[in-house]
C-alpha positions as CSV (number, residue, x, y, z in Angstrom):
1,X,18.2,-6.1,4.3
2,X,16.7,-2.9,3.3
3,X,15.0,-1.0,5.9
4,X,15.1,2.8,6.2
5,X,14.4,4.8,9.4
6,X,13.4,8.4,9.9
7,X,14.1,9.6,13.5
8,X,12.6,13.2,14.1
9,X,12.9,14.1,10.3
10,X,11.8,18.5,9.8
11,X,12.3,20.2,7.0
12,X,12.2,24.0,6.9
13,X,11.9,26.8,4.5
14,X,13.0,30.3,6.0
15,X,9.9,30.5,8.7
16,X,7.8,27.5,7.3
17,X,8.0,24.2,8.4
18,X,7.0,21.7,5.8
19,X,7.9,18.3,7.8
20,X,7.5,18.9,11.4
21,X,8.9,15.7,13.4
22,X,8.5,12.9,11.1
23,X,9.3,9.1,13.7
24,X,9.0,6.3,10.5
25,X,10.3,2.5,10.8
26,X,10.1,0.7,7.0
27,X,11.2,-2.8,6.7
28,X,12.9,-4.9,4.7
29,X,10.8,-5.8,1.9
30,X,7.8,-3.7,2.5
31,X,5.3,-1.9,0.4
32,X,4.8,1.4,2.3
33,X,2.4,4.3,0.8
34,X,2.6,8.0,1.7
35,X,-0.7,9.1,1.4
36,X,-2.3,12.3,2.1
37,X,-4.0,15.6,0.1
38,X,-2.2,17.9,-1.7
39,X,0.4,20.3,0.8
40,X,0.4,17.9,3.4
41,X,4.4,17.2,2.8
42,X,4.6,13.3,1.4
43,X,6.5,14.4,-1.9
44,X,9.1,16.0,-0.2
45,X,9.5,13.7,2.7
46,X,10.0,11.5,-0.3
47,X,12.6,14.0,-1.9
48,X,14.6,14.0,1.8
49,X,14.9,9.8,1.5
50,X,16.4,10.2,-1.9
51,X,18.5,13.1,-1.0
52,X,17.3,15.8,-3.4
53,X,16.2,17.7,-0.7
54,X,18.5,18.8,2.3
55,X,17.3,17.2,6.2
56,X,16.9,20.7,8.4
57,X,17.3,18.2,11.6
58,X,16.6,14.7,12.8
59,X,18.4,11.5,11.3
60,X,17.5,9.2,8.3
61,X,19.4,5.5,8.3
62,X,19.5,3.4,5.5
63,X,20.0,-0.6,6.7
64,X,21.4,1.1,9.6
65,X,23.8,3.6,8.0
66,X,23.1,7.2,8.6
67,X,22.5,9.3,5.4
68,X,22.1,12.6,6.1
69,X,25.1,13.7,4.4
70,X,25.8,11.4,1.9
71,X,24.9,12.6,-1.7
72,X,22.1,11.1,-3.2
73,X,23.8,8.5,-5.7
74,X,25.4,6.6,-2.9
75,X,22.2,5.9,-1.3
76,X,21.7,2.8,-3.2
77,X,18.1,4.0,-3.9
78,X,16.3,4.2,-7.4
79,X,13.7,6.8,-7.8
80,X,10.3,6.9,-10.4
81,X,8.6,10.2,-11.0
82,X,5.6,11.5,-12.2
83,X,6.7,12.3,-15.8
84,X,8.8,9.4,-17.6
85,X,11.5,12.1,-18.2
86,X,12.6,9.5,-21.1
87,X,15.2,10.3,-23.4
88,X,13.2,11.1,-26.6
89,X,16.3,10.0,-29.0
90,X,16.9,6.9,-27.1
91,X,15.6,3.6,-27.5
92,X,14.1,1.2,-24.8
93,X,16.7,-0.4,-24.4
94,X,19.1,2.4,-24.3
95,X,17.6,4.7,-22.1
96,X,17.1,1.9,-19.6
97,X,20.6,1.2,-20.0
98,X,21.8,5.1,-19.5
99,X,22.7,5.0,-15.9
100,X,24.4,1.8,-16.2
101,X,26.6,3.5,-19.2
102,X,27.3,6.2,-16.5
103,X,28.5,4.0,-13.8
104,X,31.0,2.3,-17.0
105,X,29.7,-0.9,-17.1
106,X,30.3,-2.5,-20.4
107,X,28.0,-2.4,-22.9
108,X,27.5,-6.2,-23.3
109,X,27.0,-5.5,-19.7
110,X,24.4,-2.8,-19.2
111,X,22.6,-4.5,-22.3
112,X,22.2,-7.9,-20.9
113,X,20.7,-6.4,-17.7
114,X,18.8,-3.8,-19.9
115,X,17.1,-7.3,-21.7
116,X,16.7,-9.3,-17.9
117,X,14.5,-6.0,-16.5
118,X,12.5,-5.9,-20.1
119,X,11.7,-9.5,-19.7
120,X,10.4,-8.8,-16.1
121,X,8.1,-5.9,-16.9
122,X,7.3,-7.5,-20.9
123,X,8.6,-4.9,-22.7
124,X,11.2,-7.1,-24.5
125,X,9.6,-6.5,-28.0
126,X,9.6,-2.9,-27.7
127,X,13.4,-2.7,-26.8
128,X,14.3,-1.1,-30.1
129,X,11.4,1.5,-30.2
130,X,11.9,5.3,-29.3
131,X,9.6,6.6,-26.6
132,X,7.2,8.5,-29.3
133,X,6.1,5.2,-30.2
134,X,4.9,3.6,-26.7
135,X,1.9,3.7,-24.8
136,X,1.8,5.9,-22.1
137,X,1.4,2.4,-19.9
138,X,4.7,1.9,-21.4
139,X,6.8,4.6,-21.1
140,X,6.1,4.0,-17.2
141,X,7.2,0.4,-17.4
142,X,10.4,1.7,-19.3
143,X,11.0,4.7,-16.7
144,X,10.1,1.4,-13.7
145,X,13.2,-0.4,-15.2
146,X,15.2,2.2,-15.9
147,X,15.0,2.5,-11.8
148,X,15.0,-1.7,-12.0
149,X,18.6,-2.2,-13.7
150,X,20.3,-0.2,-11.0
151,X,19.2,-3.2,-8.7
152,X,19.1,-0.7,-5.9
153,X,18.0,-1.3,-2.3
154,X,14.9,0.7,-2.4
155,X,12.3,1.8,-5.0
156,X,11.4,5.1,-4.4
157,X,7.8,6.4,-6.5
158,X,7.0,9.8,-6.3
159,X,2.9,9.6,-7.8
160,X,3.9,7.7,-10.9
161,X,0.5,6.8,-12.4
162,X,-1.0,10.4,-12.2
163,X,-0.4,11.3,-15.4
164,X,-2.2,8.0,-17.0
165,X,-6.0,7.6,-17.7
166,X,-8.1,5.5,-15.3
167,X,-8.1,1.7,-16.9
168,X,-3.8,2.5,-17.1
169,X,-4.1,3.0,-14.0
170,X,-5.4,0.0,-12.6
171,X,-3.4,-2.2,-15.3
172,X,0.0,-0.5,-13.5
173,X,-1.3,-1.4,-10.0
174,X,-1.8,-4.7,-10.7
175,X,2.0,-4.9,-12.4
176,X,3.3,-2.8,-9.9
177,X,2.2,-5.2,-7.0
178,X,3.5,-8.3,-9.1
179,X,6.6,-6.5,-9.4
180,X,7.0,-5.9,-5.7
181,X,5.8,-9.4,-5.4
182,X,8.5,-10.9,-7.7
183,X,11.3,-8.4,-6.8
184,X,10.9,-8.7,-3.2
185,X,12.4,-5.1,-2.6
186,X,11.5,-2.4,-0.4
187,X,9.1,0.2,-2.1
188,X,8.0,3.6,-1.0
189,X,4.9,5.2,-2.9
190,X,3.6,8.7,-2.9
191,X,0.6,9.1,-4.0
192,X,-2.8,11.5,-2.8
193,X,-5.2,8.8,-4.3
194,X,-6.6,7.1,-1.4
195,X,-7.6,4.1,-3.4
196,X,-3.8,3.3,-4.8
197,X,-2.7,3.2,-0.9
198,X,-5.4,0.9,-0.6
199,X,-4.8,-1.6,-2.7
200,X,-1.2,-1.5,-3.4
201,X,0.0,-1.1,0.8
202,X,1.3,-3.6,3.2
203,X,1.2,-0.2,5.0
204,X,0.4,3.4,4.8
205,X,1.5,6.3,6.1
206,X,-1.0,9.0,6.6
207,X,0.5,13.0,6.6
208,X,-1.5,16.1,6.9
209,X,0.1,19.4,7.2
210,X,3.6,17.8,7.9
211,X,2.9,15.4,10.8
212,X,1.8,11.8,10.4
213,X,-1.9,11.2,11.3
214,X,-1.7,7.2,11.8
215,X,0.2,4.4,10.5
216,X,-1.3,1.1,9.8
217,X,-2.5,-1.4,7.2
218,X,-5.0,-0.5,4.4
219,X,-7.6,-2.7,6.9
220,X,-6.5,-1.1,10.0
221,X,-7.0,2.6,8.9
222,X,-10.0,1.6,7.1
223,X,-11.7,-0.5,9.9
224,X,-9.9,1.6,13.2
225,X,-8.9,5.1,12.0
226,X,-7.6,7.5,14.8
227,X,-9.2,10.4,13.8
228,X,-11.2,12.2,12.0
229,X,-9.3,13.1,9.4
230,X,-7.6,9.6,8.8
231,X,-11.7,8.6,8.6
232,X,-12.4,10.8,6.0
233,X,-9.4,10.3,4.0
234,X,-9.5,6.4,3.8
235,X,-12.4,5.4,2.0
236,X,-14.1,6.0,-1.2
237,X,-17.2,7.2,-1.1
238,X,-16.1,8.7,1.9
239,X,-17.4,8.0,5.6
240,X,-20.5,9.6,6.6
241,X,-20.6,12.5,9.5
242,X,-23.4,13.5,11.9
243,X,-23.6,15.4,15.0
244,X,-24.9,13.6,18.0
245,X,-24.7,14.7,21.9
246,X,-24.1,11.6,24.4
247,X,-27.1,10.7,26.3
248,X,-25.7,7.8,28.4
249,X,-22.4,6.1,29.5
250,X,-22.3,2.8,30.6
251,X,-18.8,0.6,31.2
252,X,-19.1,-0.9,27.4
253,X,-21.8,0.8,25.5
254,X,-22.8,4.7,24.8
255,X,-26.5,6.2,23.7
256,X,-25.9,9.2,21.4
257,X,-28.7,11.3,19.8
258,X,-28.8,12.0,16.2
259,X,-29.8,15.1,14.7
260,X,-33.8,13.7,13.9
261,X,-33.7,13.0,17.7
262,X,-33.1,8.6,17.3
263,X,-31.0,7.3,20.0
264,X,-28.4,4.4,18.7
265,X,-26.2,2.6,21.5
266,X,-22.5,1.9,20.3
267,X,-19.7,-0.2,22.0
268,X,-17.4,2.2,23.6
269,X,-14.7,2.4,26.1
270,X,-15.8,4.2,28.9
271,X,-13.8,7.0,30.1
272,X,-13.5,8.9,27.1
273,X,-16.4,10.9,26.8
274,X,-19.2,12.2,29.0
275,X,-23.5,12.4,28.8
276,X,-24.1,16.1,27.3
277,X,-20.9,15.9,25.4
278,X,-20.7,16.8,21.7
279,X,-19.6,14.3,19.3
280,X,-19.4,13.2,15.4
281,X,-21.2,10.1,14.4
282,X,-19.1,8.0,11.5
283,X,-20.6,5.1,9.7
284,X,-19.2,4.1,6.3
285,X,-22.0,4.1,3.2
286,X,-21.8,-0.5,3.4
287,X,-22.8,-0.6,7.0
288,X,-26.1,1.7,6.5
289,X,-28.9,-0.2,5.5
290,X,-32.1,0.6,3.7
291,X,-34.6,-1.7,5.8
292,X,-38.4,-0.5,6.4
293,X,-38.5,-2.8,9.9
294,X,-35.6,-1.3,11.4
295,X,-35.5,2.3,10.0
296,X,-33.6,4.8,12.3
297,X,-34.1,7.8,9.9
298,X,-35.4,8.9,6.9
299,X,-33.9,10.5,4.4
300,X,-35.3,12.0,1.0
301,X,-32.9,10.4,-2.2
302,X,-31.0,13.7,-3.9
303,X,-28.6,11.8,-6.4
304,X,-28.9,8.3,-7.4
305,X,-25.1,7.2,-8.6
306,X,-25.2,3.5,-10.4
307,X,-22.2,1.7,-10.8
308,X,-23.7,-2.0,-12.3
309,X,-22.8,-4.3,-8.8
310,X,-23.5,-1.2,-6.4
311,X,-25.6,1.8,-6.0
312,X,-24.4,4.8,-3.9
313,X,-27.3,6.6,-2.8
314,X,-27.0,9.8,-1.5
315,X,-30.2,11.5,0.8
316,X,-30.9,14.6,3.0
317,X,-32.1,14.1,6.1
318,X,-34.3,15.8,8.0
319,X,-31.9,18.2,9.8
320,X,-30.1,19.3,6.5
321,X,-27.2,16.9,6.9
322,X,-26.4,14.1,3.6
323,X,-25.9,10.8,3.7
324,X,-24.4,7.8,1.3
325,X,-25.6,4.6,1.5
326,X,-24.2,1.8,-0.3
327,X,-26.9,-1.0,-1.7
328,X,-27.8,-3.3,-4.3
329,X,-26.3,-2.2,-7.9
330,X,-30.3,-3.1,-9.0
331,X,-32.2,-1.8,-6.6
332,X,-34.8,0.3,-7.6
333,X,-34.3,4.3,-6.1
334,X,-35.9,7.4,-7.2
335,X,-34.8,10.9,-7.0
336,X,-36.9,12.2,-4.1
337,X,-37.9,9.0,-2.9
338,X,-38.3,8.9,1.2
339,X,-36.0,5.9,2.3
340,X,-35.8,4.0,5.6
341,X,-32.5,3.9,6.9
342,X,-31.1,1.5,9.8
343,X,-28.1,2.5,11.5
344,X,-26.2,-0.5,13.3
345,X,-24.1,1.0,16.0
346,X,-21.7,-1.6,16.2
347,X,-20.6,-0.5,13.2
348,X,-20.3,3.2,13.7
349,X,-17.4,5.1,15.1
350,X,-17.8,8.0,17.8
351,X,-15.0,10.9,17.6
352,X,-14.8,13.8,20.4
353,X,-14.7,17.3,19.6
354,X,-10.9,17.3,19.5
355,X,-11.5,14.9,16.5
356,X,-9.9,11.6,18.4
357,X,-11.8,8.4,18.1
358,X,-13.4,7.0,21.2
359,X,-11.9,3.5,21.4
360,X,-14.8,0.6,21.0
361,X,-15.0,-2.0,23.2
362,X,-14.3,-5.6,22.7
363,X,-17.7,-6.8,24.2
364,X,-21.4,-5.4,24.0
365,X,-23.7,-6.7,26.9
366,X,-26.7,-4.6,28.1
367,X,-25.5,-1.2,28.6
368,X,-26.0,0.2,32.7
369,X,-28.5,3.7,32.2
């Protein structure tokens, strides 16, 4: 068992608050991400698990065991940074063996489990090298297992890929995930690259300014976000945004109008919003489609952005706003081309001018006027 729990977790400096009421459950042998930009707390909630940073208030357990005060080599954690923070005059094998040196374990010992960790992250022929000769791919690995020979309860990662280039990147995802796979361990993840939460999570955590905006799976947040911010975040291009004003409310479905003056019905709980209220349209650039039959807008093609299997298209619409639609990777767009675009409002999200999301509803007859 390895679970951790954070029970109304702050974290104060003189008059600022950095963590302001942090309620967390992780379980045993989950992948959890903190995600979330730059400011919005996730390192140093991080820092509080591992101890290098002192709790204000509120309680952190470890499998049960409250932590607070105890120091932060007794946790049974292991912790990954952002820079390898290798020992330049070590080798592989020694500098993944260093903190079992410390705790006195012979050097047959620390050796032995200094080779098992190598095997697991395939860095057994580079045991005898000196960090000056690795890969920056594999100084990671050998800063991983450093963490990995302590055979602590919980991984702790505080943005570790940041500082390699994109293909490194998604190598160490991929052997990251296999190692959580393999391992079987709890991991915690900090990172503010949206697309690493995505595809490394069995679930994130999403902070802004200190509090946590939602908690879910990658799928969840992606396919049911909260807000509007957690909508924005999650995604990559990132959901589209229009202002519309509620025209009708029925007991399943709303009619909003869009900026060009179209009216789209969606599925939506009723209750949570009223005809003549203000509200923000979100549909992600995969549900738009470019369809001459249906068209519920047009937009005029500003930046054409090719990727090979898919083409993001990005158009102004008539009222000024812009909007990305995903399509074929060979379809042919022009700059300043006038496109058709169908909006499907099953697939968009409504969000009140408090920013919530207006919950959908499960069915979609024909709407009451």
């Amino acid at each position: 068992m390895s679970t951790v729990t954070l029970r109304n977790i702050r974290k104060q400096y003189t008059d600022f608050d950095v963590i302001k009421g942090i309620d967390l459950d992780i379980n045993d042998r989950e992948f959890v991400v903190f995600v979330g930009p730059s400011g919005c707390g996730k390192s140093t909630l991080l820092r509080m698990i591992a101890g290098l940073e002192e709790i204000t208030s509120g309680d952190l357990f470890i499998d049960g065991e409250r932590m607070n005060d105890v120091p932060p080599d007794k946790r049974g954690l292991a912790m990954v940074f952002q820079t390898y923070a290798l020992y330049p005059h070590m080798t592989v094998a020694e500098n993944m063996a260093f903190s079992l040196r410390l705790a006195g374990l012979s050097k047959a010992k620390r050796y032995e489990r200094a080779r098992d960790v190598a095997r697991i992250l395939q860095l057994e022929p580079y045991l005898e090298r000196k960090p000056k000769e690795l890969s920056g791919g594999q100084r990671q690995r050998v800063a991983i297992g450093r963490a990995l020979v302590r055979n602590p309860k919980v991984f702790l990662f505080d943005e570790p890929l940041s500082n390699l280039d994109a293909a490194l990147r998604v190598q160490m995802r991929i052997e990251l995930s296999s190692l959580h796979d393999s391992l079987q361990s709890t991991m915690i993840y900090v990172t503010h690259d949206q697309v690493e939460a995505m595809t490394l999570a069995d679930k994130i955590v999403v902070l802004q300014g200190g509090i946590i905006e939602q908690v879910g799976s990658p799928l969840e947040l992606y396919h049911r976000p909260r807000n509007l911010f957690v909508a924005g975040f999650i995604g990559s291009p990132r959901m589209n945004f229009l202002p519309v004003t509620v025209t009708a409310v029925g007991e399943v479905a709303t009619r909003v109008e869009l900026p060009g003056g179209e009216v789209i019905t969606l599925p939506l709980q009723p209750g949570r919003i009223a005809v003549g209220d203000r509200a923000t349209l979100g549909i992600r650039p995969e549900h738009l489609t470019l369809d001459h039959t249906r068209a519920t807008m047009q937009g005029e093609v500003i930046v054409v952005e090719r990727l090979g299997g898919e083409t993001f298209v990005y158009a102004k619409l008539a009222g000024g706003d812009t909007i990305v639609v995903q399509t074929e990777g060979d379809r042919l767009i022009r700059t300043h081309e006038q496109i058709p675009i169908y909006v499907d409002g099953d697939r968009c999200h409504l969000f009140n001018t408090q920013g919530e999301a207006i919950p959908k509803a499960e069915l979609h007859p024909l709407m009451h006027s």
